[in-house]
C-alpha positions as CSV (number, residue, x, y, z in Angstrom):
1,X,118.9,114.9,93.5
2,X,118.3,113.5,97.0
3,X,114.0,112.2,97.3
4,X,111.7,114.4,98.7
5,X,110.6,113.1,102.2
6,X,106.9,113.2,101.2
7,X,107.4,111.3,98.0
8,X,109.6,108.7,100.1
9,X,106.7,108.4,102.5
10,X,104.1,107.7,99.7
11,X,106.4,105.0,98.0
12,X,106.4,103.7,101.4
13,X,102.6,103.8,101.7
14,X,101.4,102.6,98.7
15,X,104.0,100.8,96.6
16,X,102.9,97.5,98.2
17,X,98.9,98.1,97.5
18,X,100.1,99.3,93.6
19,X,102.6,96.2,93.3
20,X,99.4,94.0,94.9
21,X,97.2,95.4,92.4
22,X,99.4,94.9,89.9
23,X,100.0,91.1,90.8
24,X,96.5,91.1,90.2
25,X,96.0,91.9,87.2
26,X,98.9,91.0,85.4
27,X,99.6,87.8,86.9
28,X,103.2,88.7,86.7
29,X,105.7,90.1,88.8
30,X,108.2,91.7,86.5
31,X,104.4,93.4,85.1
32,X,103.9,94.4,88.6
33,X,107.6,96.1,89.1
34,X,106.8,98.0,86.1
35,X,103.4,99.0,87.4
36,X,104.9,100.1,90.1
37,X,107.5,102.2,88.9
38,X,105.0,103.9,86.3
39,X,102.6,104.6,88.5
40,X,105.4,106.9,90.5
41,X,106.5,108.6,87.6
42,X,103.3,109.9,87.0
43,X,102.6,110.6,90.6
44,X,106.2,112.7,90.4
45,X,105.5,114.1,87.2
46,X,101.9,115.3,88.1
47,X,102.4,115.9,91.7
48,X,98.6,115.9,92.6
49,X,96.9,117.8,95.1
50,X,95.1,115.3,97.5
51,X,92.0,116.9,99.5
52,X,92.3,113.8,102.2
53,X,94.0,110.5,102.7
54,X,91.3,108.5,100.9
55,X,91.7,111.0,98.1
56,X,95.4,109.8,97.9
57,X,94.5,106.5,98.3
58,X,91.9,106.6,95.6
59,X,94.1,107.6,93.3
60,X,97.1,105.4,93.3
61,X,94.5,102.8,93.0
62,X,92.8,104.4,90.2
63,X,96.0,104.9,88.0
64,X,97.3,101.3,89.7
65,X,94.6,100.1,87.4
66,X,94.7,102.5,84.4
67,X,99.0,101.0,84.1
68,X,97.6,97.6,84.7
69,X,95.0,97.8,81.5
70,X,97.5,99.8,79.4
71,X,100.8,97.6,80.1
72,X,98.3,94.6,79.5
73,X,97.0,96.5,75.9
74,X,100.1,96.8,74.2
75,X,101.2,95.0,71.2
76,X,104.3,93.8,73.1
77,X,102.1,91.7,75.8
78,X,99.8,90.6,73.4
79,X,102.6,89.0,71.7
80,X,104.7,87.1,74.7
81,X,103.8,84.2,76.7
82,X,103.5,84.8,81.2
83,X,106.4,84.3,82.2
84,X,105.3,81.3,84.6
85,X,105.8,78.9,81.7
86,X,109.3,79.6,81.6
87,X,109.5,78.7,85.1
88,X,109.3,82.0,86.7
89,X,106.3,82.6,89.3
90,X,105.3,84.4,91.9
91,X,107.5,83.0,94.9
92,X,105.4,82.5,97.9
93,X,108.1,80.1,99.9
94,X,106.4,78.6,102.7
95,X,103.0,80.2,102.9
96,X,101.2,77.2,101.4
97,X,97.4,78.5,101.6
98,X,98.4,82.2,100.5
99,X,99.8,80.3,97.7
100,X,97.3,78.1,96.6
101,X,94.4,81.3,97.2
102,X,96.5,83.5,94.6
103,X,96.3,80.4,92.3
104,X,92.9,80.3,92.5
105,X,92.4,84.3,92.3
106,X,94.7,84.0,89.7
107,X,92.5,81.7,87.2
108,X,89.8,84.5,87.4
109,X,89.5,87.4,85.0
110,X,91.1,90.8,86.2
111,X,87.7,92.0,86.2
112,X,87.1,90.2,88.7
113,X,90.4,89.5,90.6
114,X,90.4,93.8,91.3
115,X,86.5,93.9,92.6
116,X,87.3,91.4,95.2
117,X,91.3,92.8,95.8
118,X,89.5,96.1,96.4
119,X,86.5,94.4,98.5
120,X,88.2,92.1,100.4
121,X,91.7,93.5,101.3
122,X,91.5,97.2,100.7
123,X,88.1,97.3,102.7
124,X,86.3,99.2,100.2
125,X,82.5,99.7,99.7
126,X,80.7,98.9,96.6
127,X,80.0,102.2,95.8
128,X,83.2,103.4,96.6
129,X,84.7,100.4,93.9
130,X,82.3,101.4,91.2
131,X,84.1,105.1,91.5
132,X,87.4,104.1,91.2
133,X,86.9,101.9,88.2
134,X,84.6,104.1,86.8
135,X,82.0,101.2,86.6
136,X,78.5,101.5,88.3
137,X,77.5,100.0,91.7
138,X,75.6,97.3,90.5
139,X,78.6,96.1,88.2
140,X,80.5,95.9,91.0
141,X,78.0,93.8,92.7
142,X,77.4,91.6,89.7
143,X,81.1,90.9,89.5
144,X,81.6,90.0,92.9
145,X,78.9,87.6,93.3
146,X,80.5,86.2,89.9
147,X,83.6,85.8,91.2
148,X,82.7,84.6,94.1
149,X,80.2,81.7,92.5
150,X,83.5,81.0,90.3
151,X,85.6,80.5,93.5
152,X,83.5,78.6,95.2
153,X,82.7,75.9,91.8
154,X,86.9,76.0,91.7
155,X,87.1,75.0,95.3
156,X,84.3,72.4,95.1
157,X,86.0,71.1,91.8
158,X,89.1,71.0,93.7
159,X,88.0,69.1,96.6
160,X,86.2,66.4,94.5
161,X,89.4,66.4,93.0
162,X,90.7,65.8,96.8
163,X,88.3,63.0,97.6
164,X,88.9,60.8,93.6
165,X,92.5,60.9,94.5
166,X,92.1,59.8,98.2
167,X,90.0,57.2,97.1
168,X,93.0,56.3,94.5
169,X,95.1,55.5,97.0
């Protein structure tokens, strides 16, 4: 059975947002393949009527998420160690300060890592995050300033870490 063009398009559109996402929360990407693949099954199985492009967009995120909590739920993940400490993570080859800005994101709780994936990258507006993760506005608001106050004590940590070890030398 040969794709439907539409469906082709969509995998095209959004599997990198959804795999993103997934990254995200998981902190894994053989989680994050998964995610992806799940998330169009249900689209195929469902096949969703969208009333507009954000509509569309809204809802890969929203079930993005909804995989990303479930996957993360089951007994099987609660029971297996990330994969990074058998030596498999995220490969990033050459792009240094992407790599080092996912490690950081990366220490964060999901809660967290997704209000500023959606703020920051996807462009969304607080209100519009609190919708998609069924949270309320203020939530949102809370977590970002959060996250952002626990990014900012991990890069000053880091840089004091910076300046010891200079001063090592």
């Amino acid at each position: 059975m040969a794709p439907d063009s539409s469906v082709k398009e969509l995998f095209d559109r959004y599997s990198d947002m959804v795999y993103r996402i997934a990254v995200s929360y998981g902190k894994n990407v053989y989680i994050a393949e998964e995610v992806v693949q799940e998330v169009f099954l249900r689209y195929l199985r469902k096949k969703p009527h969208f009333e507009s492009g954000e509509h569309e967009k809204a809802w890969f995120i929203r079930v993005a998420v909804n995989c990303c909590k479930s996957m993360l739920n089951t007994a099987w993940m609660k029971h297996t160690r990330p994969l990074e400490e058998a030596g498999q993570a995220v490969d990033f080859s050459g792009q240094n300060e992407e790599h080092e800005l996912f490690e950081m994101l990366s220490e964060l709780p999901a809660k967290y890592r997704i209000v500023l994936y959606l703020r920051y990258y996807e462009e969304y507006q607080v209100k519009e995050i609190a919708k998609l993760l069924g949270i309320t506005p203020n939530l949102v608001s809370a977590r970002l300033v959060r996250a952002k106050k626990l990014l900012k004590q991990k890069l000053l940590t880091d840089m004091e870490g910076i300046g010891n070890e200079a001063g090592n030398i």
